[in-house]
C-alpha positions as CSV (number, residue, x, y, z in Angstrom):
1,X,-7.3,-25.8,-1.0
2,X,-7.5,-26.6,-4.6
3,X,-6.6,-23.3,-5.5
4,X,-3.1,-23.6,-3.2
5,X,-2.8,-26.9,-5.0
6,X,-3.3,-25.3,-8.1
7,X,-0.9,-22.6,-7.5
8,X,1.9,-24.7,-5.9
9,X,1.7,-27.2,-9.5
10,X,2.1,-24.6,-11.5
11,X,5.1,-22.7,-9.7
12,X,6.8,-26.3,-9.6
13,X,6.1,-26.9,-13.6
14,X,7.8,-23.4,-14.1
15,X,10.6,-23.7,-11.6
16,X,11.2,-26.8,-13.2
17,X,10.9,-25.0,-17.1
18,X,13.2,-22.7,-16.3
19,X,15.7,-25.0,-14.9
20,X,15.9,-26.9,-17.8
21,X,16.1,-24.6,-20.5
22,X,19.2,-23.4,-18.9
23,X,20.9,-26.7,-19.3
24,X,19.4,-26.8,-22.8
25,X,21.3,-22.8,-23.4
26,X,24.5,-24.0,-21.7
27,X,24.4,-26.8,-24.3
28,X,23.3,-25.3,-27.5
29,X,26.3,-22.4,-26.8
30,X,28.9,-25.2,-26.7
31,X,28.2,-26.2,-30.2
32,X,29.4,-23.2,-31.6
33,X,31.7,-23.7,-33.8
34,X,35.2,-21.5,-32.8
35,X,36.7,-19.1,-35.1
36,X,38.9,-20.4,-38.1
37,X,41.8,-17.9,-37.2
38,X,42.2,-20.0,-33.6
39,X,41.8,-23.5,-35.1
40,X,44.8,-25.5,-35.4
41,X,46.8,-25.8,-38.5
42,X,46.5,-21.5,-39.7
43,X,49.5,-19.0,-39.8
44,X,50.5,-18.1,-36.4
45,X,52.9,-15.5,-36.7
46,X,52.1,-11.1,-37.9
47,X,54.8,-11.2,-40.8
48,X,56.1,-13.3,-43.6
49,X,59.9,-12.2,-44.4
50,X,61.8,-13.0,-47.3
51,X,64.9,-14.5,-46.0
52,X,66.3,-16.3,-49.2
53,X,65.6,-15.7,-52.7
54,X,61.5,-16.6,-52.8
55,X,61.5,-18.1,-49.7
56,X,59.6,-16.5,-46.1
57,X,59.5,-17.6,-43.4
58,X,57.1,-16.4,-40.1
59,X,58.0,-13.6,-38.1
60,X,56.2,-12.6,-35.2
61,X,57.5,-9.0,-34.8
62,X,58.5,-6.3,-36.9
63,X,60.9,-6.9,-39.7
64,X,64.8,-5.6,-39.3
65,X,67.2,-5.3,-41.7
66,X,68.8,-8.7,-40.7
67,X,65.9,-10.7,-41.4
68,X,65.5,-9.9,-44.9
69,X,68.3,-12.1,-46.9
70,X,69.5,-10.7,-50.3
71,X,68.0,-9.2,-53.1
72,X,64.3,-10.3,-54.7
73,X,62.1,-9.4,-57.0
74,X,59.3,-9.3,-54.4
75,X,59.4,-7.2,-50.6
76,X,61.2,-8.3,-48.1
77,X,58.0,-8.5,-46.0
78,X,54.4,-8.9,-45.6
79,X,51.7,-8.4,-43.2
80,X,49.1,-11.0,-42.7
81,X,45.6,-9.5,-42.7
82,X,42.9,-10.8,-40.2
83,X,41.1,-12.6,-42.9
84,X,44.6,-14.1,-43.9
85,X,45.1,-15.8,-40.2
86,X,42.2,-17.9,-40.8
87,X,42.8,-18.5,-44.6
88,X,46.9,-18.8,-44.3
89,X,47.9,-22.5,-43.8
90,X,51.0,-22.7,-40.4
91,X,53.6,-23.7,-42.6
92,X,57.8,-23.6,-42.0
93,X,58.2,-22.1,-45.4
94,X,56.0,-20.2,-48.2
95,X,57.3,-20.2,-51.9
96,X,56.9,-17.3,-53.8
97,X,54.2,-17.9,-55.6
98,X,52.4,-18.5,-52.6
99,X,52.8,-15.2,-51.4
100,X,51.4,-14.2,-54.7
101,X,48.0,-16.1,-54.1
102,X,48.2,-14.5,-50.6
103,X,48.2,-10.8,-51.6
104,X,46.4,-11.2,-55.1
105,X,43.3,-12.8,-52.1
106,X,44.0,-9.5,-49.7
107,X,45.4,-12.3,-47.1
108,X,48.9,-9.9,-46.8
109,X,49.9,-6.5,-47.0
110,X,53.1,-5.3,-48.4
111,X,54.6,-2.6,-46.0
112,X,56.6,-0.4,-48.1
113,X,58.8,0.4,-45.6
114,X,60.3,-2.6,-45.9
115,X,61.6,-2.7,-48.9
116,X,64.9,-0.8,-47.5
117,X,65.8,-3.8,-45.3
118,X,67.4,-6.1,-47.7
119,X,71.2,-6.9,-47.0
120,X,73.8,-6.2,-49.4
């Protein structure tokens, strides 16, 4: 009878073991902290287009012609690298020397096919 009493004591203390180390796993994973690129306050959009002299603006699909405005020293648009969603602040508006930062960290990508889409 001991034995049984034993047995049943110790299947009870591991039941109960295992239980709660589930609760402490479904915890723990919580706290993870979530990716940068999906935390609020980072670029949003695939493309920054030049649509005024040294001024872009977001674009979430490819460049036309009609979104690149005049003529500029730098492209008409960039792409922005994984690394740059969660490194890019969500802004209306990036200055030009912004955009320099951006590319000189490998945060965009000039697309040389853009540079044929500026208006006249």
């Amino acid at each position: 009878m001991k034995k049984f009493q034993k047995l049943a004591l110790g299947l009870i203390v591991g039941a109960m073991a295992i239980g709660f180390s589930a609760f402490t796993n479904a915890h723990s994973k919580s706290l993870v902290k979530p990716n940068k690129a999906v935390e609020a306050g980072m670029i949003v959009d695939n493309y920054l287009v030049q649509s005024s002299l040294n001024v872009f603006d977001q674009l979430s699909s490819a460049p036309v012609a009609s979104d690149c405005g005049g003529t500029a020293t730098r492209d008409c648009a960039y792409s922005v690298t994984s690394t740059g969603k969660s490194n890019i602040p969500n802004q209306s508006s990036y200055t030009g020397s912004e955009i320099d930062t951006y590319v000189s960290n490998g945060w965009l990508t000039a697309d040389a096919s853009t540079k044929a889409l500026y208006q006249p």
